[in-house]
C-alpha positions in Angstrom: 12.3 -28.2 13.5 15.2 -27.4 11.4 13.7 -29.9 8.5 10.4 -28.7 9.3 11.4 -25.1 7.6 12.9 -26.3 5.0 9.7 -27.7 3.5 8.1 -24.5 4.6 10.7 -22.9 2.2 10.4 -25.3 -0.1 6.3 -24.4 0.1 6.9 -20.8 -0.8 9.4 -21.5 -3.8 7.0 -23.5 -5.4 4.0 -20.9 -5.0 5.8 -18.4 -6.3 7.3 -20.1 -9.1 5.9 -21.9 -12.2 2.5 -21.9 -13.0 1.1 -25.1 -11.4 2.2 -24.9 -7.7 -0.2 -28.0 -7.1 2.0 -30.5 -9.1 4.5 -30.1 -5.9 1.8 -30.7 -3.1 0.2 -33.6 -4.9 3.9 -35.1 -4.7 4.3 -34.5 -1.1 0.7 -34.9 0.2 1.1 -38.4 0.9 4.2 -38.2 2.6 5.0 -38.5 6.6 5.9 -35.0 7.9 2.9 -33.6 6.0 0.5 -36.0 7.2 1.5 -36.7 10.9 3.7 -33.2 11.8 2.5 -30.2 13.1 1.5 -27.4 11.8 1.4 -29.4 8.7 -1.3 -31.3 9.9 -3.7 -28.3 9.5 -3.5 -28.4 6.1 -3.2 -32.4 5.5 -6.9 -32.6 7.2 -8.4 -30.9 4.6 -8.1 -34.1 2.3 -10.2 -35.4 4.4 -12.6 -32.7 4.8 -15.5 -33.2 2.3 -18.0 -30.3 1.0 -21.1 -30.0 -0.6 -20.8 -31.3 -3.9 -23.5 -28.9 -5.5 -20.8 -25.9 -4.9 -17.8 -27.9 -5.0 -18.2 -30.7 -7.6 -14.3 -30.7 -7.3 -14.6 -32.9 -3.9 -12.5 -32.1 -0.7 -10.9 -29.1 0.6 -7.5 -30.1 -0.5 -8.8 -30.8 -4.1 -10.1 -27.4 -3.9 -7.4 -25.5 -2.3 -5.1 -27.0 -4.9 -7.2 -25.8 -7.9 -7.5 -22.5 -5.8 -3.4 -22.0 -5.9 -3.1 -23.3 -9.5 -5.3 -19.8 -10.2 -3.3 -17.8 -7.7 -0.3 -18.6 -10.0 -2.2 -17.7 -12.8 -3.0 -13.8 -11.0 -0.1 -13.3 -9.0 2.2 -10.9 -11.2 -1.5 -8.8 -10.5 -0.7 -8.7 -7.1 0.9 -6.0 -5.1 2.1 -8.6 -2.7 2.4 -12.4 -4.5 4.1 -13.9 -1.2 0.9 -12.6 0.8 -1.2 -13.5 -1.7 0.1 -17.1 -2.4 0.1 -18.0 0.7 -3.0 -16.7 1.3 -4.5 -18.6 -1.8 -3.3 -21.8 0.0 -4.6 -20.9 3.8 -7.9 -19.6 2.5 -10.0 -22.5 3.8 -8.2 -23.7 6.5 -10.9 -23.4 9.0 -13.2 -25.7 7.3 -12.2 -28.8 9.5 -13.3 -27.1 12.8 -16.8 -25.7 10.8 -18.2 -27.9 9.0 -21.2 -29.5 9.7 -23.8 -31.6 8.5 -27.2 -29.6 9.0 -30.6 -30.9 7.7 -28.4 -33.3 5.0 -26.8 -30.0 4.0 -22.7 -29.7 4.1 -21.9 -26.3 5.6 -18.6 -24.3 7.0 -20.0 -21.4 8.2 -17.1 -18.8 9.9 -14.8 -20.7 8.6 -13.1 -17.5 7.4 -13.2 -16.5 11.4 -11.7 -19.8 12.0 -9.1 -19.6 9.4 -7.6 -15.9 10.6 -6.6 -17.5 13.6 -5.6 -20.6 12.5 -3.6 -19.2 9.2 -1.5 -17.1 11.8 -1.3 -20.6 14.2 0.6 -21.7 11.3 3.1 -18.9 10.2 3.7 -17.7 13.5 5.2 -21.7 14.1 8.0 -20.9 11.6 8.6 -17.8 13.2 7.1 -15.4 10.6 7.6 -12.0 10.3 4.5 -10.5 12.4 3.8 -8.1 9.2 3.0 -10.9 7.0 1.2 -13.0 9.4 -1.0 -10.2 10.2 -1.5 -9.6 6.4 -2.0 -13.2 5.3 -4.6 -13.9 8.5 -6.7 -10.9 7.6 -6.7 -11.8 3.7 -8.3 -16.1 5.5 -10.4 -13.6 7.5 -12.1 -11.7 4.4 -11.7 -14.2 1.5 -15.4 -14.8 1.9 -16.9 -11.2 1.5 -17.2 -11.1 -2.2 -20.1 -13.7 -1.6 -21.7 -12.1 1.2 -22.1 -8.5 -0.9 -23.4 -10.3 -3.8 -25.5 -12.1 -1.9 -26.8 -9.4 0.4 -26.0 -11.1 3.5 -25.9 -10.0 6.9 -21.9 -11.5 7.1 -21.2 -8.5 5.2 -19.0 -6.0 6.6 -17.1 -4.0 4.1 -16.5 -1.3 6.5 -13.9 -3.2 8.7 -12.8 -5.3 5.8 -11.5 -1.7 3.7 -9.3 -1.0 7.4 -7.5 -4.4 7.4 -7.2 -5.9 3.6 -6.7 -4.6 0.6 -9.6 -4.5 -1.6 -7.8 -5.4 -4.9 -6.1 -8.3 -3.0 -9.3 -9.5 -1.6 -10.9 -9.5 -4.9 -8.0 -11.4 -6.5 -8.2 -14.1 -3.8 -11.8 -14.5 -4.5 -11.7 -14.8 -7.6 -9.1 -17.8 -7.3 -11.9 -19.2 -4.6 -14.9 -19.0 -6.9 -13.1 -20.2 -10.1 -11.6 -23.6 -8.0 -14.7 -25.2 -8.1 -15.5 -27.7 -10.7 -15.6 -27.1 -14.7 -14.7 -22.9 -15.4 -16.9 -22.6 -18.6 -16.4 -19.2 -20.8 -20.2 -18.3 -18.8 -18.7 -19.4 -15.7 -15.7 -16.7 -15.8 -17.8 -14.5 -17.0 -20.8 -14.3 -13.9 -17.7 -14.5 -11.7 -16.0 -11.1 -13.3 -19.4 -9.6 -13.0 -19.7 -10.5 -9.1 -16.3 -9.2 -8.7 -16.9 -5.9 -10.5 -19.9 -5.4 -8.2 -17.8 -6.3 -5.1 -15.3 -3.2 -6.2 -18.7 -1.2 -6.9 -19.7 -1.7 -3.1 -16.3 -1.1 -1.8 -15.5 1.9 -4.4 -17.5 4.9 -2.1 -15.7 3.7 1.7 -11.9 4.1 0.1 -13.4 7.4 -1.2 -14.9 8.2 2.4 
């Protein structure tokens, strides 16, 4: 247990420092304790864990997760939180083992954001984290997703309980990692994705107001 924290220390230094946190888990991704120990094992199965390559031309989870916390480095000093919101950059998708499925030749992970509250908090709560941050890092898994469902007018939507538990900036920052981790980020790229989060803040602007 005792070595077990110390890479879970060593897994926060390196997310919070430097600009390439990924260069440290490609290092340690093929080694023992990450592949065969728990809790570690939650996020080792996302190598394995493949996606649709139309969305995610980047390949597995893991390949996207890492891109996801290399542009959490990038946004963090915009964060009011960057130890919540790293963290949260590299739990985002770890429900997508127990989701996905293959349906009509069609990749999909759908609640994988419900699955990933309670298995982000599986994992902190092992190291014995503070029940603050757990709660905070859980709800950010839980709501990473809604960015897509308001621009895409789906019924997955709930802004209403999302304002109560997350913040909205935060939320917005995390998405923004998500959308921009997957394949080639052209200038029209980055552009559509500021555009989708601007809306998102649009939608959200009048229940912060209420």
């Amino acid at each position: 247990m005792i070595m077990l924290k110390r890479y879970f220390y060593e897994f926060t230094e390196h997310l919070l420092e430097g600009d390439k946190p990924s260069a440290y888990f490609r290092k340690i991704e093929d080694q023992d304790f990450f592949n065969n120990e728990y809790p570690f094992t939650l996020l080792s199965r996302l190598k394995n864990t493949e996606q649709n390559l139309k969305w995610h031309p980047e390949g597995n989870v893991w390949n996207h997760t890492l891109n996801v916390i290399d542009n959490g480095a990038l946004l963090k000093e915009k964060s009011d939180d960057p130890l919540v919101f790293m963290w949260s950059c590299l739990l985002h998708d770890i429900g997508k083992p127990e989701t996905i499925k293959l349906t009509k030749g069609r990749i999909t992970a759908y609640d994988h954001d419900k699955a990933g509250e309670r298995l982000a908090a599986e994992f902190l709560n092992f190291f014995g984290c503070d029940g603050d941050f757990v709660y905070k890092v859980s709800k950010m898994v839980r709501w990473h997703m809604q960015v897509l469902m308001v621009i895409k007018n789906l019924p997955q939507a709930d802004l209403e309980t999302m304002v109560k538990e997350v913040p909205v900036h935060e939320i917005a920052l995390l998405a923004m990692c998500d959308r921009l981790g997957r394949g080639e980020v052209t200038r029209e790229v980055l552009e559509e994705e500021r555009k989708n989060i601007k809306y998102f803040l649009e939608k959200c602007m009048p229940l912060l107001n209420s």
